[in-house]
N, C-alpha and C positions, 0 to 999 in steps of 0.2 A: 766380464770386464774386470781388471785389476782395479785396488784402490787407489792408483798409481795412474793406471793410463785415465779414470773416472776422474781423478784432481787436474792433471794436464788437459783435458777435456773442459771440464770449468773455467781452466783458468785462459783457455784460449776464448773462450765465450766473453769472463771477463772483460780482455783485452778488446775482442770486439766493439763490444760495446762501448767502451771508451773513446777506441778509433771511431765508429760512425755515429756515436750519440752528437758530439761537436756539429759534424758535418751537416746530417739532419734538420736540427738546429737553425743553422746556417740558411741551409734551403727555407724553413718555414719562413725564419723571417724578411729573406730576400723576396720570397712569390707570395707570404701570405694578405699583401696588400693587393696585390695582381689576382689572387685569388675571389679576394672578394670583388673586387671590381668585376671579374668575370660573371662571379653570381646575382651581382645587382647590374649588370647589364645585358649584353648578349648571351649568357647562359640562362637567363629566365625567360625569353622567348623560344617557342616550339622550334623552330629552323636551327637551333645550335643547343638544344634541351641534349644531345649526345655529348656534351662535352666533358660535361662529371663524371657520364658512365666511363666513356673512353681511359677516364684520370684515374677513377677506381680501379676499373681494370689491371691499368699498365702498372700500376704498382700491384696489384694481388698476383702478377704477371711474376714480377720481380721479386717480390718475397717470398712465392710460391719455388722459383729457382735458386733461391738464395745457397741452399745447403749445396747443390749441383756445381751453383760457381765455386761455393770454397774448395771445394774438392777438385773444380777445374782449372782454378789456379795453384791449388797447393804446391810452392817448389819453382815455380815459376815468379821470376823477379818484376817489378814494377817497369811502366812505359815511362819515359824521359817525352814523349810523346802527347801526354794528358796536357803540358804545361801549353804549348799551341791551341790548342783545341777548348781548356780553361780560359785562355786568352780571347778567344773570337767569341766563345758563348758569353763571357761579360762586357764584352762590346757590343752583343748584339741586342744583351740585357738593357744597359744605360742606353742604347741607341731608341730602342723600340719604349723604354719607360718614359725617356725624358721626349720622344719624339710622339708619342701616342699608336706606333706602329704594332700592333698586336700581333702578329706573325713574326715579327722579331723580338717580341717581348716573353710573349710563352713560348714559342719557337726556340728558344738560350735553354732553357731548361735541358730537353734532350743533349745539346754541347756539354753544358758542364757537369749531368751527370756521367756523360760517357768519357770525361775527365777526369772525373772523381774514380772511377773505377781503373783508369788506367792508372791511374797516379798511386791507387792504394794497392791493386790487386794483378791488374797487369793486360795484357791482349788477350788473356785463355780469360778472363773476369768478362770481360766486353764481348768477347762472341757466346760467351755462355748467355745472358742479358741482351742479348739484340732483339731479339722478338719484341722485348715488352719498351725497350727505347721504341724501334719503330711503330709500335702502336700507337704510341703518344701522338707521334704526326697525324693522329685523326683527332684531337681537339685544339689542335694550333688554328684559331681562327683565320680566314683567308680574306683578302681585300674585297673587297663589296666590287669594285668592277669586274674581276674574274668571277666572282660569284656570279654575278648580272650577267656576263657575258654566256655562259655556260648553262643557265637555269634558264633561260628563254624556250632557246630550240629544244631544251627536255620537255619545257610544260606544251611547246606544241609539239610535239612527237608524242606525249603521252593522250592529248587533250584528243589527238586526233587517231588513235589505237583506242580509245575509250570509245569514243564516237559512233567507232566502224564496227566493233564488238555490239554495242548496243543498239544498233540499226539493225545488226543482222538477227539478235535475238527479238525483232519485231518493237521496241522502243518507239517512240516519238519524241526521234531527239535530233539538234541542228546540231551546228558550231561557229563562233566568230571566232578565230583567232586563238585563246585559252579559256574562253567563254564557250560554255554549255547549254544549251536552252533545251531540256528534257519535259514534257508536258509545258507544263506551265510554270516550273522554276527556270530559275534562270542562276549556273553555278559558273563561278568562275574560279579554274585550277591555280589553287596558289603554290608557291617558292615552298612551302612546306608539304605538299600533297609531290611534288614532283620537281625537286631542287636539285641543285648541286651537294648540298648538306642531306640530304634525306640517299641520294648516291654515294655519298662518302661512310654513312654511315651502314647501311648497308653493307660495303666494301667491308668494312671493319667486322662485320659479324662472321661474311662468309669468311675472314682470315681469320677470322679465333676461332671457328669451326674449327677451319684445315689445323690448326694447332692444338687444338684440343685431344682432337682423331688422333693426330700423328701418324697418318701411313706412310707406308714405306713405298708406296707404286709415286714413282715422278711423273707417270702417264695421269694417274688422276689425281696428284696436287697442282700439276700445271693445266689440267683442262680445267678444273675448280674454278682456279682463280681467273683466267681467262673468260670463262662463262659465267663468273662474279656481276661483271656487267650486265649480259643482257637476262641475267637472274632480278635486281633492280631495277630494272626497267619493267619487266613483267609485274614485279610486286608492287610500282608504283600505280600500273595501271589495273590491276586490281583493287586499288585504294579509292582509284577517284571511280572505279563504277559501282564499287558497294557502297560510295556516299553521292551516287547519285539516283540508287536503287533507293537507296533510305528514304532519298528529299523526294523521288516521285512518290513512293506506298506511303511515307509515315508523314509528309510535311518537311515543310522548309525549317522549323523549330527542332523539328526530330535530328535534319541532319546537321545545323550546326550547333547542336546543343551536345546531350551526351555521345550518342553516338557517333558524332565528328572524334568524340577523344577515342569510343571504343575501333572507328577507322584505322587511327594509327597503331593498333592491338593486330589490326586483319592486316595492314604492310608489313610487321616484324615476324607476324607468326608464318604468313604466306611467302614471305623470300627462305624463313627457315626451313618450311617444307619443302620448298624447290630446292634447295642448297642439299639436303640430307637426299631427296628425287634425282635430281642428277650426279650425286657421288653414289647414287646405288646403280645409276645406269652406266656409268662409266665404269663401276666393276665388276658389271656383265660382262662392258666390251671390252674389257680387258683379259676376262677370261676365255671369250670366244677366241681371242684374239692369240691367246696362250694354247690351249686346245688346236687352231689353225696350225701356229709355229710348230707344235705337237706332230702334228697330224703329218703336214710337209718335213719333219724331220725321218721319222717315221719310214714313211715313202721314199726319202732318198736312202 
């Protein structure tokens, strides 16, 4: 490299940083009250404890793409486009801060940063950065009645796949409802053992898998994530029978004390093993499936 193209190289870094240091800025101090309010409230209980990771994430997401977007906007002019879109994510901001709506308050961020990018960088900036906006939408808190609504019939779908698994392995175990009566404990499946949030999170792993991978088969990034679900579901009810294996052999103390926390260790490691188990099964059958097309091309 010249010592010529190496200064114009500088001096667009410079510049950068000038344009987004402002902006940054901006953002801390618009969310970093909202911020903390997250961390002293619903982010310190176990049921929304994903919501930093998610936030870490999507920006390691985004900074990690960073050099990719400038390259994928270079030459490509600014959206006139950001300025609507600016518009609705700081209405959704004052709507959700002054109204206590959380879903519209953290939920704005996603708008105006995909305003931000439109307004400095342009449409090639915001599809290069989509992944890591969309990821965000896994720590936008959601209303307590959708939540309620939706984490019932999970805890008895799971409460009752735990039940049946453990009856067959010879257990001495009932069920009332989300209530387990194994021996002589007596456990009942909470919103954190098999929620809506412990499925959302989930969700969010198997797609930063598939992003991580990056393959190029559409046959198994769409069976993935389709099978994302009943991947969560299986590692949920893995959770509640190794904490209910715990509470029969080791005590009631054993499983909600440390091992209760090392459970939620056996949910993230056990959906990541299924998730990595079935993108290797699916590129079996994809190759049998390749091999077949093979075989009948072949033949005709």
């Amino acid at each position: 490299m010249t010592h010529r193209g190496s200064s114009e190289l500088a001096h667009a870094r410079t510049a950068a940083v000038w344009i987004w240091a402002p902006i940054v800025l901006g953002l801390i101090a618009l969310y970093g009250p909202s911020l903390v309010g997250l961390f002293q409230g619903i982010w310190s209980n176990d049921q929304q404890m994903h919501g930093p990771i998610v936030l870490s994430i999507s920006v390691w997401l985004m900074y990690h793409n960073w050099s990719a977007m400038e390259t994928a906007a270079h030459g490509h002019p600014s959206s006139a486009w950001g300025w609507p879109v600016f518009a609705v994510g700081l209405v959704l901001y004052a709507v959700g801060r002054s109204q206590g709506i959380l879903l519209f308050e953290i939920g704005s961020i996603i708008w105006l940063l995909a305003a931000l990018l439109l307004l400095q960088r342009g449409t090639a900036a915001l599809k290069s950065q989509w992944f890591g906006l969309f990821f965000m939408l896994f720590m936008v808190p959601l209303p307590s009645p959708v939540v309620d609504t939706v984490t019932m019939p999970m805890k008895m779908a799971v409460s009752y796949a735990a039940e049946n698994v453990l009856f067959w392995a010879g257990y001495p175990i009932g069920r009332n409802g989300v209530t387990l009566q194994i021996g002589q404990y007596r456990l009942l499946v909470a919103d954190a053992c098999a929620g809506l949030h412990t499925l959302l999170t989930l969700e969010a792993l198997g797609l930063l898998y598939l992003r991580l991978v990056q393959r190029d088969s559409l046959f198994r990034n769409v069976g993935l994530a389709l099978l994302i679900v009943p991947i969560s579901f299986t590692a949920n009810v893995i959770r509640v029978i190794s904490l209910s294996l715990i509470t029969y052999h080791l005590g009631d103390k054993a499983g909600q004390g440390f091992l209760h926390s090392f459970a939620g260790l056996v949910l993230f490691l056990s959906a990541l093993l299924l998730i990595i188990a079935i993108d290797s099964l699916l590129h079996v059958a994809e190759r049998l499936r390749g091999k077949r097309l093979g075989a009948m091309g072949v033949a005709a």
